[in-house]
C-alpha positions in Angstrom: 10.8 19.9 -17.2 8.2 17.8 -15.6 5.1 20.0 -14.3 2.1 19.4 -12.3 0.3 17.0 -13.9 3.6 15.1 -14.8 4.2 14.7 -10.8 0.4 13.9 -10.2 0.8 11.0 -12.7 4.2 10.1 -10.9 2.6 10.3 -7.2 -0.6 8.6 -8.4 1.9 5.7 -10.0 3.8 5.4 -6.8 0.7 5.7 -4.8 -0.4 2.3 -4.7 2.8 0.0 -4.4 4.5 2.4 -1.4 1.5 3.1 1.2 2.0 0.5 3.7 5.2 -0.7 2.8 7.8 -0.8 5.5 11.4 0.6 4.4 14.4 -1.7 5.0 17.2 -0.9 3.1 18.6 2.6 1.9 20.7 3.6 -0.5 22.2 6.7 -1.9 24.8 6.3 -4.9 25.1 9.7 -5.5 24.5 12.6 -3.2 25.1 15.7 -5.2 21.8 16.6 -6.2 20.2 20.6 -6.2 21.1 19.9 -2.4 23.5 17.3 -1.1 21.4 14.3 0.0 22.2 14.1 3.9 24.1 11.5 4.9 22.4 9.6 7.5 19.0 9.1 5.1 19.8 5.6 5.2 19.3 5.6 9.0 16.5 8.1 9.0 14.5 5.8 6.8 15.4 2.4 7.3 12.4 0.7 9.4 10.0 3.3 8.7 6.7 2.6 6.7 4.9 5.0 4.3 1.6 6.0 5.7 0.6 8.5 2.6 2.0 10.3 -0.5 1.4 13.8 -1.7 1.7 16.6 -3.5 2.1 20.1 -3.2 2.9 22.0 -6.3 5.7 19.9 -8.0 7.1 18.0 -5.0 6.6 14.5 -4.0 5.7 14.8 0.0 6.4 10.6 1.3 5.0 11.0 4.8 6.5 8.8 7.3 5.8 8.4 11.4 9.1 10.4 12.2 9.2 12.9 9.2 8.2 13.7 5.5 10.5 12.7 2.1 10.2 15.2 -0.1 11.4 14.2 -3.9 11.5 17.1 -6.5 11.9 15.5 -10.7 14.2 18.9 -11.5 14.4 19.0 -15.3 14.8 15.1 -16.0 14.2 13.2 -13.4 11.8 10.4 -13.1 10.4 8.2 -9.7 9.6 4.7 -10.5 8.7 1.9 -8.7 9.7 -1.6 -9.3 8.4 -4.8 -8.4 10.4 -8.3 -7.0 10.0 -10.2 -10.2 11.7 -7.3 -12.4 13.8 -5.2 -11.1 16.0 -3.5 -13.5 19.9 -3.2 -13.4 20.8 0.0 -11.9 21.6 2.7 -14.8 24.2 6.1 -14.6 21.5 7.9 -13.4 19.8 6.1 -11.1 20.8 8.3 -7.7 18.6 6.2 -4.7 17.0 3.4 -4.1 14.5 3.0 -1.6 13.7 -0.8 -1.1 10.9 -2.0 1.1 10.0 -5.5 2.8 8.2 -6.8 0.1 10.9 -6.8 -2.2 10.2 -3.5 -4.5 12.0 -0.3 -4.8 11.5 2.8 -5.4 14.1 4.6 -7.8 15.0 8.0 -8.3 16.5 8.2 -11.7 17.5 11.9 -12.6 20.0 12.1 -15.3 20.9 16.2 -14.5 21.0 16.4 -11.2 18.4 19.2 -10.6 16.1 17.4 -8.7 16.0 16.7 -4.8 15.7 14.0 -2.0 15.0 16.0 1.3 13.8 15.0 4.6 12.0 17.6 6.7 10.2 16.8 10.4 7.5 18.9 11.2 4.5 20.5 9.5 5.3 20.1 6.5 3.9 23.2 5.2 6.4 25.0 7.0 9.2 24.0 5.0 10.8 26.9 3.6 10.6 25.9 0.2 6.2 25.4 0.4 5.5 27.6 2.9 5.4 30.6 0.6 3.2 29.0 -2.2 0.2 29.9 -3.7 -3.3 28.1 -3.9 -3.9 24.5 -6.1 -5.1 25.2 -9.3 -7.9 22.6 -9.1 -8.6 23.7 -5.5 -11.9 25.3 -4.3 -9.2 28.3 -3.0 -8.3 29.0 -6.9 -10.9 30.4 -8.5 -11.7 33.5 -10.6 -12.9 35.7 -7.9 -9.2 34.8 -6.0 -7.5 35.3 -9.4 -8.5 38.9 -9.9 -8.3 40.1 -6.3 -4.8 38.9 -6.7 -3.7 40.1 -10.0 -6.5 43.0 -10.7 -4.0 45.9 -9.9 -0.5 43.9 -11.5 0.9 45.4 -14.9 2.9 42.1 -15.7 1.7 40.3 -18.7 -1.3 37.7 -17.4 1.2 34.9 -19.1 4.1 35.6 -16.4 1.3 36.3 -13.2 -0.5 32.5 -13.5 3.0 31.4 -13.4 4.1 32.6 -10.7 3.5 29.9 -7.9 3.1 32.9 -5.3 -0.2 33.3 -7.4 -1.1 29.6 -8.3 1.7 26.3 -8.1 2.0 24.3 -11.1 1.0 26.5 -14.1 4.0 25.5 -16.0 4.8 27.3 -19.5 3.0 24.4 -21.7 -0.3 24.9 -19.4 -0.1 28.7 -19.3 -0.1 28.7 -23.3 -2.9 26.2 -23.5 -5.3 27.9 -21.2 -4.6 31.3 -22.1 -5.7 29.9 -25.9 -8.9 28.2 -24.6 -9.9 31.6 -22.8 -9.4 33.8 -25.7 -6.7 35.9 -23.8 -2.9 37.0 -25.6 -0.1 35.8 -23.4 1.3 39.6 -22.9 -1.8 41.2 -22.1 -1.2 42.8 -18.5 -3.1 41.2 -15.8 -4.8 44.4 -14.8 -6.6 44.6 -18.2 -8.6 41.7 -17.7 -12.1 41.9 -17.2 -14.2 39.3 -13.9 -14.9 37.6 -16.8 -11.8 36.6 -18.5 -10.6 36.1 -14.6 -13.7 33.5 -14.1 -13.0 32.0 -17.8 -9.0 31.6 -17.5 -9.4 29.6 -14.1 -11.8 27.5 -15.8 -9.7 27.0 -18.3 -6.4 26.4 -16.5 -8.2 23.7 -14.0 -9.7 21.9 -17.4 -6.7 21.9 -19.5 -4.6 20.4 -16.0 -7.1 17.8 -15.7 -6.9 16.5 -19.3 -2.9 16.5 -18.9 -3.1 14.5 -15.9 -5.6 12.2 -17.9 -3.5 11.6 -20.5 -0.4 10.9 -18.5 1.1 14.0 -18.7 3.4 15.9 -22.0 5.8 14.1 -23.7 8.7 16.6 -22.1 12.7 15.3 -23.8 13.5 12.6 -21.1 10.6 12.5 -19.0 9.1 9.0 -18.6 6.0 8.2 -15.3 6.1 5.9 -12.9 5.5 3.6 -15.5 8.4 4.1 -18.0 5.9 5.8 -20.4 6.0 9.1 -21.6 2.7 11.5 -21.6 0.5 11.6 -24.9 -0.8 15.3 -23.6 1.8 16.8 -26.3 -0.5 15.4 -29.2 -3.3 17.8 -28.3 -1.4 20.9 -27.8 -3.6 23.7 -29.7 -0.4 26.5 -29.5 2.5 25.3 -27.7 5.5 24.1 -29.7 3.8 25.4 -33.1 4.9 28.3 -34.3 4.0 29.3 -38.1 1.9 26.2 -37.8 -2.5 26.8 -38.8 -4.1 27.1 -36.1 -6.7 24.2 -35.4 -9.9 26.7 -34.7 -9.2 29.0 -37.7 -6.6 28.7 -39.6 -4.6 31.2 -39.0 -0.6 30.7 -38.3 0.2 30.5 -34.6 2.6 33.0 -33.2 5.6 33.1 -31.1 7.4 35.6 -28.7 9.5 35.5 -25.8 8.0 37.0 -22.1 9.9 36.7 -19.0 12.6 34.4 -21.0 10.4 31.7 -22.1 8.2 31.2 -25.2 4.7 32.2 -25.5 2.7 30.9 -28.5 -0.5 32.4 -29.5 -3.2 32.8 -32.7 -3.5 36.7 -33.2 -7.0 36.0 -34.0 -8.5 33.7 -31.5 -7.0 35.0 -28.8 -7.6 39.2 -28.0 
């Protein structure tokens, strides 16, 4: 499933071929999505011109004069944009097309159908589905005095709280193992255990290991591709994820897997306490 920094790649891809660009033609070839596409986008969209894009967690917020398209990448999906000069034949998948003035299109490609195409009007942080959201991870707002006011009196295992996007948006499972090896912290330790310390280290930890991932493009994630058509190299510097009974790469040691909250958690029994 794309995550955070798989969307940030996405949004900073887009960023520079939409801003500006005026909309003129629409259209949906299949509207069954997580929620039906609504059926006058086309008329909604068509003539409007993209003054910013953004995100918030892992949605894609398009802001327009009149409203605010907000694109979710569900499990597979992928936002692309293509210029005149090579524009591909459309594929199975390939739900919407947004084409602007100058000849380009934006594509939503999303080969299960989890993701979404919404249109909201309003403050867009009133939306129902990003109203109730925790902080940014590489906000100022998430930090590690925030992190143990919020989770210093929780018994759930630390792994399952920075997950949680009430507590923090965008911690994904591949990010949570990372940064919970790089602070020295087991994945099913119980939140109220930690010490300032370990709170002050993990947020460090969480904000560096986001950063890299965004750096390199993202993880290579089954189907995922960028705005590009690439997939993420992030995957190649995993220290835990994915490698269970696999040395671990600071001591040697075989890396460990168990299940919390139905998803895996990988961990080495002796870096991490």
């Amino acid at each position: 499933m794309p995550e955070l920094p798989e969307v940030e790649t996405t949004r900073r891809g887009i960023e520079p071929f939409i801003v500006n660009q005026q909309i003129c033609h629409v259209e949906v070839r299949q509207p069954k999505l997580r929620w039906p596409v609504r059926a006058d986008l086309a008329e909604i969209l068509e003539g409007e011109v993209i003054r910013s894009v953004h995100r918030r967690a892992k949605y894609l917020l398009i802001d327009m004069s009149a409203g605010t398209l907000i694109m979710h990448l569900g499990m597979s999906g992928s936002v692309r944009v293509f210029t005149q000069s090579c524009i591909p034949q459309v594929q199975k998948h390939d739900h919407l097309d947004i084409e602007f003035t100058n000849g380009s299109i934006l594509r939503f490609h999303d080969p299960r159908r989890f993701g979404a195409v919404l249109w909201f009007v309003g403050a867009i942080e009133q939306h129902p589905l990003l109203s109730k959201l925790g902080p940014e991870p590489l906000s100022d707002e998430f930090n590690g005095s925030y992190l143990q006011n919020t989770l210093h009196s929780q018994k759930r295992a630390i792994k399952l709280a920075i997950m949680d996007n009430k507590t923090v948006v965008g911690v994904g499972n591949i990010y949570a193992n990372e940064a919970l090896f790089r602070s020295g912290i087991l994945p099913h330790t119980s939140a109220m255990d930690l010490n300032e310390t370990q709170y002050f280290e993990l947020t460090i930890r969480i904000k560096e290991v986001l950063q890299q991932a965004i750096a390199a493009g993202g993880s290579t994630l089954r189907d995922f591709v960028n705005s590009d058509g690439k997939s993420g190299y992030f995957q190649l510097q995993h220290d835990v994820y994915g490698r269970a009974n696999e040395p671990c790469r600071h001591c040697g040691q075989l890396i460990e897997k168990i299940i919390l909250g139905q998803r895996s958690s990988f961990y080495c029994p002796i870096c991490q306490k």
